[in-house]
DRENPA-3360 file (N, C-alpha, C; in nm, 2 decimals, always signed):
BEGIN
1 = XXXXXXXX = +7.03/+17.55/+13.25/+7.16/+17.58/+13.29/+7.22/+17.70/+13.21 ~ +7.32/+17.78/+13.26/+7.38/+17.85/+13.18/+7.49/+17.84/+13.11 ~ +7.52/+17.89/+13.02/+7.62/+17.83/+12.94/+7.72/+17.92/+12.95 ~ +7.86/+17.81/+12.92/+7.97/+17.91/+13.02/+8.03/+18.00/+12.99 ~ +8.06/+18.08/+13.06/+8.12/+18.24/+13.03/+8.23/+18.20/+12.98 ~ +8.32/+18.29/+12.90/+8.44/+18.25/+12.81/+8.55/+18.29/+12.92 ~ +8.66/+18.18/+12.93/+8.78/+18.18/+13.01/+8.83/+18.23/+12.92 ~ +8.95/+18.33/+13.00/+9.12/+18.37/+13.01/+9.09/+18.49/+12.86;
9 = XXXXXXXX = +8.99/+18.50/+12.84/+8.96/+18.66/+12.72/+8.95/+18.59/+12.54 ~ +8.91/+18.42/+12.56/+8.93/+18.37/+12.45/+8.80/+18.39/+12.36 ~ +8.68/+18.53/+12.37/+8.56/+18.51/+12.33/+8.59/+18.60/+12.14 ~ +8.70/+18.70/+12.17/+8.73/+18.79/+12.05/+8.77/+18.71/+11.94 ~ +8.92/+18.58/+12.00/+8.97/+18.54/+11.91/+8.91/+18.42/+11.85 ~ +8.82/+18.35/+11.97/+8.73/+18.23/+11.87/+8.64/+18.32/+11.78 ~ +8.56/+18.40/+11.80/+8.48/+18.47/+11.73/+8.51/+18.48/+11.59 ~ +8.68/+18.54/+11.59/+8.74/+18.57/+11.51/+8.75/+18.42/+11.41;
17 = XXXXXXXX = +8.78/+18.34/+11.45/+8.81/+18.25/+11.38/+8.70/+18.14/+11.34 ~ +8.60/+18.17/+11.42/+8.43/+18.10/+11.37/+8.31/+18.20/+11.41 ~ +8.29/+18.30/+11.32/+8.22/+18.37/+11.34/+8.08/+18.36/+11.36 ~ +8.04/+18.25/+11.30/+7.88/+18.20/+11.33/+7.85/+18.14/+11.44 ~ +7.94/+18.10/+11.54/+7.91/+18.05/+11.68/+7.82/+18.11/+11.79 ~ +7.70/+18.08/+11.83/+7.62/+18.13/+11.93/+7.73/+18.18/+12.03 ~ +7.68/+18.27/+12.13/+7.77/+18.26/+12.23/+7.80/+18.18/+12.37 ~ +7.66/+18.06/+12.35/+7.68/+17.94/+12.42/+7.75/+17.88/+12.38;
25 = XXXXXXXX = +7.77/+17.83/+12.25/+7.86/+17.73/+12.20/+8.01/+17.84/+12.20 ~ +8.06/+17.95/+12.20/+8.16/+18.02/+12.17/+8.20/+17.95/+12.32 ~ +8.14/+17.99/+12.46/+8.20/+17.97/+12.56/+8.21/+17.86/+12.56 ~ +8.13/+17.70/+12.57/+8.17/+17.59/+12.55/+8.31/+17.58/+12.48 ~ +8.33/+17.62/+12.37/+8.47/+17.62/+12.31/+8.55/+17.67/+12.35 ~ +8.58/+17.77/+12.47/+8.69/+17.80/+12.49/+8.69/+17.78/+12.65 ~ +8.59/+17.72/+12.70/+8.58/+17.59/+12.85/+8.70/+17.53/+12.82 ~ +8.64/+17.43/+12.67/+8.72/+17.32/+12.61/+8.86/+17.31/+12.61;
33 = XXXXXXXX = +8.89/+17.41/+12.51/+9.04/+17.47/+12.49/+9.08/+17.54/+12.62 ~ +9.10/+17.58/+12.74/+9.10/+17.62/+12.81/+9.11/+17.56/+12.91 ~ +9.05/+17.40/+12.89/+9.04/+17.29/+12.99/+9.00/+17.35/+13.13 ~ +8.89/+17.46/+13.11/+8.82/+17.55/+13.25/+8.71/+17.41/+13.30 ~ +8.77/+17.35/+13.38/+8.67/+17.24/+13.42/+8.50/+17.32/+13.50 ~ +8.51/+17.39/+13.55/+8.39/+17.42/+13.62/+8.29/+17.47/+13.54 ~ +8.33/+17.55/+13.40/+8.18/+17.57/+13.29/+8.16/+17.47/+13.21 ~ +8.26/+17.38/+13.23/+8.17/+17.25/+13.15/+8.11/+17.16/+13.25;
41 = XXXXXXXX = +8.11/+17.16/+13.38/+8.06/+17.09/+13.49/+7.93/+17.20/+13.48 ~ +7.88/+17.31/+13.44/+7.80/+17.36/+13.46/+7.68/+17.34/+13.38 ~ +7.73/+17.27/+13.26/+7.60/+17.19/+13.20/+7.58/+17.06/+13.21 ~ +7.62/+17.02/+13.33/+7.60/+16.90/+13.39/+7.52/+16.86/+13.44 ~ +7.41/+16.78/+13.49/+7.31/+16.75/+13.62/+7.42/+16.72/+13.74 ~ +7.38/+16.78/+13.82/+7.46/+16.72/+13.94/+7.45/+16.56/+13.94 ~ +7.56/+16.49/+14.02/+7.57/+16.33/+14.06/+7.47/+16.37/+14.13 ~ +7.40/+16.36/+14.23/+7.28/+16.36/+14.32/+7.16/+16.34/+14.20;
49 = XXXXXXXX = +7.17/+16.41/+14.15/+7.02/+16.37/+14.05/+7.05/+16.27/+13.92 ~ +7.08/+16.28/+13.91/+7.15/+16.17/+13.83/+7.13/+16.01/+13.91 ~ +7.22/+16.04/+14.03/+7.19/+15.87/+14.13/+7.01/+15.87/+14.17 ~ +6.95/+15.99/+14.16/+6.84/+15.95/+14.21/+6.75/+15.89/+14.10 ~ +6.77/+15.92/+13.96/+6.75/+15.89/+13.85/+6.72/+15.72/+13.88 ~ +6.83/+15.64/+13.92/+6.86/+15.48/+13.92/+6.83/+15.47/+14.00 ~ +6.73/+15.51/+14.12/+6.64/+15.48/+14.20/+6.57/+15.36/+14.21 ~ +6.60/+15.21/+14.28/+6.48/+15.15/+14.25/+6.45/+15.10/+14.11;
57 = XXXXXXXX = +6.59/+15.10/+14.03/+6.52/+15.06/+13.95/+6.63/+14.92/+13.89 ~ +6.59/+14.83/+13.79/+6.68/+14.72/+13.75/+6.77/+14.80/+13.59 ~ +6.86/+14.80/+13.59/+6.97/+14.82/+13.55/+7.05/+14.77/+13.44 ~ +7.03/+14.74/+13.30/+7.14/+14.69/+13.25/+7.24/+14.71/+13.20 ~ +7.36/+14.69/+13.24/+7.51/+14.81/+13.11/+7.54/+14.64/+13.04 ~ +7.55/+14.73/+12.95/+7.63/+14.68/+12.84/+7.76/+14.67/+12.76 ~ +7.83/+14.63/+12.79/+7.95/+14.62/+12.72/+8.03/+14.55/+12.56 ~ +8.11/+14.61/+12.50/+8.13/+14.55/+12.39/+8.15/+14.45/+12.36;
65 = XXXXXXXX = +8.25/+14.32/+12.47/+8.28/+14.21/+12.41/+8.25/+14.14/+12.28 ~ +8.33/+14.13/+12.23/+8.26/+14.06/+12.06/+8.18/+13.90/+12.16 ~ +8.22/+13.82/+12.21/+8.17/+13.74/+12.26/+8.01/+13.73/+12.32 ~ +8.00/+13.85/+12.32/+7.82/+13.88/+12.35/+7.73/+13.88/+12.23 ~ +7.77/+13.85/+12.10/+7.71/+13.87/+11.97/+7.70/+13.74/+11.96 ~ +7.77/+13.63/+12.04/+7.78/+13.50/+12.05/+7.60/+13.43/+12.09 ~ +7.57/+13.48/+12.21/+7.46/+13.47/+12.26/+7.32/+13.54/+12.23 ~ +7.20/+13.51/+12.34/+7.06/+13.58/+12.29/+7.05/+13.61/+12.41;
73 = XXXXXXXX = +7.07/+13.73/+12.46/+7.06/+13.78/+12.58/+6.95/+13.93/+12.54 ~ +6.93/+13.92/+12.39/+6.87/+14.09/+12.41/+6.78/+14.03/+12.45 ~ +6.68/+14.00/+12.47/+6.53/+14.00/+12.51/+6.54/+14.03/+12.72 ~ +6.63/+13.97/+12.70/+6.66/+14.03/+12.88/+6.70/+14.14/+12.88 ~ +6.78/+14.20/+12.76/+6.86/+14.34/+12.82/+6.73/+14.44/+12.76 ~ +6.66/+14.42/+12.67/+6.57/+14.52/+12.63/+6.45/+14.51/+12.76 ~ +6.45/+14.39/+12.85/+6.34/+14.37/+12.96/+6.34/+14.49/+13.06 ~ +6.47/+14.52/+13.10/+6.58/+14.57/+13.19/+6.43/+14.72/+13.21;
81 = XXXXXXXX = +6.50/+14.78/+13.35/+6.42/+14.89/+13.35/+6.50/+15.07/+13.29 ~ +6.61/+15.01/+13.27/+6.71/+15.14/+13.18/+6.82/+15.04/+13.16 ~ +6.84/+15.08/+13.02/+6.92/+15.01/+12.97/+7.06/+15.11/+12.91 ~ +7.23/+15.07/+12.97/+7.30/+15.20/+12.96/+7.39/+15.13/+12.86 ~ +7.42/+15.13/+12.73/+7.53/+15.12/+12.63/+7.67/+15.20/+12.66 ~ +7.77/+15.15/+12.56/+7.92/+15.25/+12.61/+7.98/+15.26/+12.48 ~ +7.97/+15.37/+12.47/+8.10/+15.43/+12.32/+7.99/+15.36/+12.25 ~ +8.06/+15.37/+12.14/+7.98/+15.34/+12.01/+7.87/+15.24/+12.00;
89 = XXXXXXXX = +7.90/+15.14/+12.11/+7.77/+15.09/+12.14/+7.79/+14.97/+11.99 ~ +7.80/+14.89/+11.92/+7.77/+14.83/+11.81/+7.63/+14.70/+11.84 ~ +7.57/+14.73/+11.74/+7.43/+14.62/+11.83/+7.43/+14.54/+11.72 ~ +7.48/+14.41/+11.70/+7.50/+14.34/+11.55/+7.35/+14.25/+11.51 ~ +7.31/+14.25/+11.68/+7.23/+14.14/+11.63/+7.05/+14.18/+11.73 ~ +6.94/+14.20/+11.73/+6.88/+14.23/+11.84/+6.86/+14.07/+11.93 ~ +6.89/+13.96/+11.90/+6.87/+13.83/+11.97/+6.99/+13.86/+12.06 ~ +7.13/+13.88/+12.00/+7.21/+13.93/+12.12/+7.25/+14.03/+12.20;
97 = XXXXXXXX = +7.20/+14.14/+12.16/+7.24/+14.27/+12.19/+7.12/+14.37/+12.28 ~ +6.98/+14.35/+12.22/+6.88/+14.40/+12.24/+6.85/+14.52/+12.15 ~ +6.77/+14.62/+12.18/+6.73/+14.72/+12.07/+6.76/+14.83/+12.13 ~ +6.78/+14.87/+12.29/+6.70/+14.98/+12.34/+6.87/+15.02/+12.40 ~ +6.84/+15.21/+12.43/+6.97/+15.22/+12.43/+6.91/+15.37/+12.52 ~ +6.88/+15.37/+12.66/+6.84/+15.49/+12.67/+6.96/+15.58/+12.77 ~ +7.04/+15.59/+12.84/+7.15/+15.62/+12.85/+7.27/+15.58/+12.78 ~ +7.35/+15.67/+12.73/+7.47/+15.61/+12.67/+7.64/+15.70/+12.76;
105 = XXXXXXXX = +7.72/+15.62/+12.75/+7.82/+15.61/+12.86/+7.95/+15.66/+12.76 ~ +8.01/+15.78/+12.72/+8.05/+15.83/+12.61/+8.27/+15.86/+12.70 ~ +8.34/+15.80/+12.62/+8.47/+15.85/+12.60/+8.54/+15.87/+12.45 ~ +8.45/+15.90/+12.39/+8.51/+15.91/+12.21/+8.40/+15.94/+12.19 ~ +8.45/+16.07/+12.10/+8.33/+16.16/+12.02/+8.22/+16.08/+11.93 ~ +8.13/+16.10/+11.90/+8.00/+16.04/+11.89/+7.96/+16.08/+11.75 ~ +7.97/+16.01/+11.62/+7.94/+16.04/+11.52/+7.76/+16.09/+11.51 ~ +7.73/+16.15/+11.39/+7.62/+16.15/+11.38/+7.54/+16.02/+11.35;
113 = XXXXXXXX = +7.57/+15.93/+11.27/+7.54/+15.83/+11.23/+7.52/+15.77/+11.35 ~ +7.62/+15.75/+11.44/+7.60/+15.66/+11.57/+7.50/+15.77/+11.67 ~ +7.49/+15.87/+11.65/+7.37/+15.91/+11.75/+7.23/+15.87/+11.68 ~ +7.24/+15.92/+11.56/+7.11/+15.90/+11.52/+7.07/+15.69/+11.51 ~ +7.20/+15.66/+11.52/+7.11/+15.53/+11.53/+7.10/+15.45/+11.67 ~ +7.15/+15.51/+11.76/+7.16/+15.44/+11.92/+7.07/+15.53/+11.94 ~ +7.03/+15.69/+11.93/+6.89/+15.74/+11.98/+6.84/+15.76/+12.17 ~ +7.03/+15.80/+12.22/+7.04/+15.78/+12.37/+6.92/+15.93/+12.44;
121 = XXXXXXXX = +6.88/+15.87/+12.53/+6.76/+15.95/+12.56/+6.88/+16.04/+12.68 ~ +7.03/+15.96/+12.72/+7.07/+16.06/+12.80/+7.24/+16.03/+12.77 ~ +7.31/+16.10/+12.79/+7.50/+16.10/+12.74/+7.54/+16.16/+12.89 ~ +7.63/+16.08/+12.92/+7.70/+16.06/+13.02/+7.87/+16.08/+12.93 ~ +7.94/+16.19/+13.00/+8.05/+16.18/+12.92/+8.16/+16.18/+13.08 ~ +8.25/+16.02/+13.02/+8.32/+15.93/+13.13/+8.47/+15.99/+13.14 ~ +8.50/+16.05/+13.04/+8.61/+16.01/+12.99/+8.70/+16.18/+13.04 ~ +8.82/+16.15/+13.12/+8.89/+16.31/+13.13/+8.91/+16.36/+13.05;
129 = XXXXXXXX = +8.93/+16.34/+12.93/+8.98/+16.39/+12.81/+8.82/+16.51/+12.74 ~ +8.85/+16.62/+12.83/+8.71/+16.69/+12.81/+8.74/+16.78/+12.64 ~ +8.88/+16.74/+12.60/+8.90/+16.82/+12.47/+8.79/+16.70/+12.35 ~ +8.79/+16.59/+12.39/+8.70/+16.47/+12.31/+8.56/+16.53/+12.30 ~ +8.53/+16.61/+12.43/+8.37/+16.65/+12.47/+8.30/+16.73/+12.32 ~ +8.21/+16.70/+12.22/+8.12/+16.74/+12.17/+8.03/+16.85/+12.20 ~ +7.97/+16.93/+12.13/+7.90/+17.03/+12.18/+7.72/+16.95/+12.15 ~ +7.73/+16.92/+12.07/+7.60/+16.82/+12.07/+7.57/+16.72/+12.19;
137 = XXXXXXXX = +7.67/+16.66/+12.22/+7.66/+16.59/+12.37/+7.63/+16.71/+12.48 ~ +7.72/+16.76/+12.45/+7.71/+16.89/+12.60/+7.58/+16.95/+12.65 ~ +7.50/+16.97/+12.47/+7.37/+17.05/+12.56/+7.23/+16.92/+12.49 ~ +7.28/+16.77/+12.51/+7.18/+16.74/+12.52/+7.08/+16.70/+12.62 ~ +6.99/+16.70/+12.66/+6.90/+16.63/+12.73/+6.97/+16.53/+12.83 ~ +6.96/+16.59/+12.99/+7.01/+16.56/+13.08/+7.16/+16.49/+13.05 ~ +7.22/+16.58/+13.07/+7.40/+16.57/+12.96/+7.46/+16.55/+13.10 ~ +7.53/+16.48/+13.11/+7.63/+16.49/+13.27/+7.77/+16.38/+13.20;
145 = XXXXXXXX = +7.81/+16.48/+13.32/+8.00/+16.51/+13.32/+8.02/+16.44/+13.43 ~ +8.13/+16.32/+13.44/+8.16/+16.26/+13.54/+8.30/+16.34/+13.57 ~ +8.31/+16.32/+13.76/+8.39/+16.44/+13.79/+8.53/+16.37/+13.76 ~ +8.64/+16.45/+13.73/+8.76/+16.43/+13.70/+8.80/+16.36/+13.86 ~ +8.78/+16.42/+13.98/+8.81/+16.34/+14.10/+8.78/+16.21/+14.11 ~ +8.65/+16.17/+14.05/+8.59/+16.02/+14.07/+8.70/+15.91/+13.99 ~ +8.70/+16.01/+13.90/+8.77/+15.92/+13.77/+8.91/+15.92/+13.82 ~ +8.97/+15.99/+13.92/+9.08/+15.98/+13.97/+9.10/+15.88/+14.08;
153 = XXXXXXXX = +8.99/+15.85/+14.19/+8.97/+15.79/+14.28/+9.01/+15.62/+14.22 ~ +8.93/+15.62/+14.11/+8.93/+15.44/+14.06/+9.03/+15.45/+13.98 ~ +9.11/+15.55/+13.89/+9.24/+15.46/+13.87/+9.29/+15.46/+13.98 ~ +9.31/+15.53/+14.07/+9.42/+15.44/+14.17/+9.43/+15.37/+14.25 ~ +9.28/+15.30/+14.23/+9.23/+15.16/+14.31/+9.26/+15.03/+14.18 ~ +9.26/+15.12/+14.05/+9.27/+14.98/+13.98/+9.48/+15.02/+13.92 ~ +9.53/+15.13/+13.99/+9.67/+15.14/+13.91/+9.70/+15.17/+13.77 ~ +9.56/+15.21/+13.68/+9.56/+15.23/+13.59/+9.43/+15.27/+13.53;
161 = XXXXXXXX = +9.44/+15.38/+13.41/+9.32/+15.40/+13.33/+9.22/+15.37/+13.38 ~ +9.07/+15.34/+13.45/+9.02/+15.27/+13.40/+8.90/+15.29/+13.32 ~ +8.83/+15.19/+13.24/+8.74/+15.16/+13.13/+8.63/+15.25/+13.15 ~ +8.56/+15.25/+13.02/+8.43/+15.33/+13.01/+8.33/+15.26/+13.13 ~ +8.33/+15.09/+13.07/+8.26/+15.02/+13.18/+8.28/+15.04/+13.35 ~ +8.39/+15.05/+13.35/+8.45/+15.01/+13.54/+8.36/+15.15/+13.58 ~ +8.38/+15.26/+13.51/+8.35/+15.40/+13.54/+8.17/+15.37/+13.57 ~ +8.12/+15.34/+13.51/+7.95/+15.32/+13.45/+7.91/+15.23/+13.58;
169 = XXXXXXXX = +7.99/+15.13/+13.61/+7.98/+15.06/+13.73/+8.02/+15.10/+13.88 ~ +8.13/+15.18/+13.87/+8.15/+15.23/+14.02/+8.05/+15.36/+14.04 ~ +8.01/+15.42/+13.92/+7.88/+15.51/+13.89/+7.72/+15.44/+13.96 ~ +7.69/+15.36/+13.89/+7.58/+15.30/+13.95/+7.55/+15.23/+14.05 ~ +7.64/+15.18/+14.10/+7.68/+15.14/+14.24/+7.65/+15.22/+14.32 ~ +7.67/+15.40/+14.27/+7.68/+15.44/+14.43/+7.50/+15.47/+14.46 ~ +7.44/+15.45/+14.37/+7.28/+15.48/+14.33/+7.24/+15.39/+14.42 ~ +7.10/+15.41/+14.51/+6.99/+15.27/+14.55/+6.92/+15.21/+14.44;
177 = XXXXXXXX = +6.95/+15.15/+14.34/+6.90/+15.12/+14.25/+6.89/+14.94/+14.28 ~ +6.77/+14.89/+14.22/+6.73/+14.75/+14.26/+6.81/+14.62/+14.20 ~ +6.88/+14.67/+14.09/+7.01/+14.54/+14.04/+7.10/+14.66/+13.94 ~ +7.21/+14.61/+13.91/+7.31/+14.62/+13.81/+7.30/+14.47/+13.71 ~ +7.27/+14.46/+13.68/+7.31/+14.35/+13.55/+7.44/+14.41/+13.42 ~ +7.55/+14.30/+13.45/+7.64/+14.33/+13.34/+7.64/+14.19/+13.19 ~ +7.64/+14.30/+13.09/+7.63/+14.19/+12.96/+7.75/+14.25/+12.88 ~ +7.82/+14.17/+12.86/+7.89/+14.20/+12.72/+8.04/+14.27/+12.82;
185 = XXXXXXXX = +8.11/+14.21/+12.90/+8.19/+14.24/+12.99/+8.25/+14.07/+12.98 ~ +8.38/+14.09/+12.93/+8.44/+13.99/+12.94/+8.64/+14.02/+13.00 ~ +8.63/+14.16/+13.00/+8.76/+14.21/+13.05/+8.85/+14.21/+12.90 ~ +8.82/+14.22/+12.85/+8.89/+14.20/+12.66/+8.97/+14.08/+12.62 ~ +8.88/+14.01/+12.74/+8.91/+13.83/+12.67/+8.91/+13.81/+12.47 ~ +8.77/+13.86/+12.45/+8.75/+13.81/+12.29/+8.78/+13.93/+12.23 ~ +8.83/+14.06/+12.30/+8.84/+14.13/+12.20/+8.71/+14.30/+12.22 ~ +8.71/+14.34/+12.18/+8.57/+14.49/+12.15/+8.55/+14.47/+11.99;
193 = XXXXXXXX = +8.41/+14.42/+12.03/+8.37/+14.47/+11.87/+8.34/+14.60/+11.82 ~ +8.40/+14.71/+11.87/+8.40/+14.82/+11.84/+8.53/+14.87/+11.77 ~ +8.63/+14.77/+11.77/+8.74/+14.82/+11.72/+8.81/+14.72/+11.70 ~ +8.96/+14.71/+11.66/+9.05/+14.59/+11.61/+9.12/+14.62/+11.71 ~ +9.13/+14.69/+11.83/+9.26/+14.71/+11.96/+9.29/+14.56/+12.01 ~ +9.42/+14.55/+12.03/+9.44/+14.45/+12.11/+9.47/+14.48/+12.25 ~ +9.49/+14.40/+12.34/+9.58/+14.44/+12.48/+9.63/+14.55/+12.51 ~ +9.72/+14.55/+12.41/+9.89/+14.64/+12.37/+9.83/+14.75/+12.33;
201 = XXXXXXXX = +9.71/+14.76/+12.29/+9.68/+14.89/+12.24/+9.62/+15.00/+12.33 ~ +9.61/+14.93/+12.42/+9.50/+15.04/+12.52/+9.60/+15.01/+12.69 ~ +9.55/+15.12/+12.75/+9.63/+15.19/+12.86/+9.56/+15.13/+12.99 ~ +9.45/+15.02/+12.95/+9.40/+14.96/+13.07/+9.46/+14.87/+13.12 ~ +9.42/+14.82/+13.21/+9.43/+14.70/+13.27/+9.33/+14.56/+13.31 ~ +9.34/+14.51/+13.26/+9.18/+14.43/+13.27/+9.18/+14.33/+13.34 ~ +9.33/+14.31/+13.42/+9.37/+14.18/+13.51/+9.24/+14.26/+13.64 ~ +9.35/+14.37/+13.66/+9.29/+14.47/+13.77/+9.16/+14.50/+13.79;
209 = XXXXXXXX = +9.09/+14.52/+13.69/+8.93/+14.55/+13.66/+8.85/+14.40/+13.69 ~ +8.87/+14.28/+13.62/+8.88/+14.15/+13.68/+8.80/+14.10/+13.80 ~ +8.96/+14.15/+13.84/+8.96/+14.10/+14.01/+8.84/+14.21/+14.10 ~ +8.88/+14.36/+14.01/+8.71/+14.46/+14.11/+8.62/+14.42/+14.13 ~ +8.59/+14.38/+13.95/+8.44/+14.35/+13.94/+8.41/+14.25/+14.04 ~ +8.50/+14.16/+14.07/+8.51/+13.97/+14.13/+8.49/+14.00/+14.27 ~ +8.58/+14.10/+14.33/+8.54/+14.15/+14.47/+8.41/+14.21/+14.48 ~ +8.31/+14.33/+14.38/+8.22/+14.35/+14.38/+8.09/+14.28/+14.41;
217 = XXXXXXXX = +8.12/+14.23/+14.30/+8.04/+14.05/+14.31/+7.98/+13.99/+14.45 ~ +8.09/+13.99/+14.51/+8.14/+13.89/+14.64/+8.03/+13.97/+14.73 ~ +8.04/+14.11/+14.75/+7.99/+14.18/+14.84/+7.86/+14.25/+14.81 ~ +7.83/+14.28/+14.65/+7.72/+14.35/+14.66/+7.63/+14.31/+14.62 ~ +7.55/+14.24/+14.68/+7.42/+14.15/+14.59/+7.34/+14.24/+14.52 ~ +7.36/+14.32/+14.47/+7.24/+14.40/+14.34/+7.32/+14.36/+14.21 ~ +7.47/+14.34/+14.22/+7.54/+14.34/+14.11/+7.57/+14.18/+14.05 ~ +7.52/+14.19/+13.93/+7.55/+14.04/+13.89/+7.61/+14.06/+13.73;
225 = XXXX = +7.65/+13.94/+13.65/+7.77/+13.94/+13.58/+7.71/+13.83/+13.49 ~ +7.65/+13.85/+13.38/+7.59/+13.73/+13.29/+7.74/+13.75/+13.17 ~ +7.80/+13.62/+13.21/+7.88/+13.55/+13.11/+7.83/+13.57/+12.93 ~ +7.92/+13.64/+12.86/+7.85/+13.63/+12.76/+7.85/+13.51/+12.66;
% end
């Protein structure tokens, strides 16, 4: 892929202000700042390869619920034929969590510590907020950018925000892929062990997401929902 040409004449004064920047990473930075959606779509894989990717194959996302650290579900989710984590991903236990983490499903910047220890073979970045977008993520190994339209489409089916998960799900859905298996998806009944947020803290809605997933369910037999 090429890396993007600098919008609106911002190549002199980033330069100016970090002079050791490649000039791939210069243009990524001023994509960013510039919120030029089309040069950061341009280190993307297209959705078409990407869905052909989940071809045929069994599926597991993972989600944070603290209530999945409850159970021993990893030996199923490490069984899985790609196994997709979200945000920071926390794995407390391998009896509940599993070990394997080969797509990862990203709306908050990605420490090094957390990359070097999730070890995602691919970064999917969910989230509109492309000023969050990392340059390490951007030019990693099949790096894709979910479109700002898609992520427009499902909030206004769910009236609000929605989640790293809902995104990762209405994503793999649209793939021929042979199951979806969801773990660690409780709608923030117990809480994210990724953080101390409650309800009140976050812009979702999880009544809404709920009831999707529940209609999902109803209709799409690849998609199924293990209770954590």
């Amino acid at each position: 892929m090429m890396p993007p040409r600098l919008p609106f004449g911002l190549s002199s004064s980033l330069s100016a202000l970090v002079p050791d920047l490649s000039p791939a990473r210069l243009g990524f930075a001023a994509a960013r700042l510039a919120r030029a959606e089309a040069p950061l779509a341009g280190l993307s894989v297209p959705q078409p390869d990407l869905l052909d990717d989940l071809a045929g194959r069994h599926v597991a996302l993972i989600g944070n619920a603290r209530a999945l650290a409850q159970g021993r579900h990893g030996a199923a989710i490490d069984a899985a034929d790609l196994v997709i984590r979200i945000n920071r991903a926390p794995l407390p236990d391998p009896a509940s969590h599993g070990t394997r983490t080969d797509w990862l499903a990203l709306a908050v910047r990605l420490s090094d510590a957390d990359r070097a220890r999730l070890s995602p073979r691919r970064i999917l970045w969910m989230s509109p907020k492309r000023k969050r977008l990392d340059w390490d993520s951007a030019r990693s190994p099949g790096f894709y950018l979910h479109p700002l339209a898609d992520i427009a489409q499902l909030q206004g089916r769910l009236a609000a925000p929605p989640t790293t998960g809902a995104m990762m799900i209405d994503l793999a859905l649209r793939a021929d892929l042979a199951s979806l298996t969801l773990y660690g998806f409780d709608f923030f009944a117990s809480l994210s062990l990724s953080g101390r947020r409650t309800v009140a803290d976050v812009p979702h809605d999880f009544t809404a997401e709920a009831a999707w997933v529940q209609d999902l369910l109803r209709h799409d037999p690849r998609l199924s929902l293990v209770r954590p």
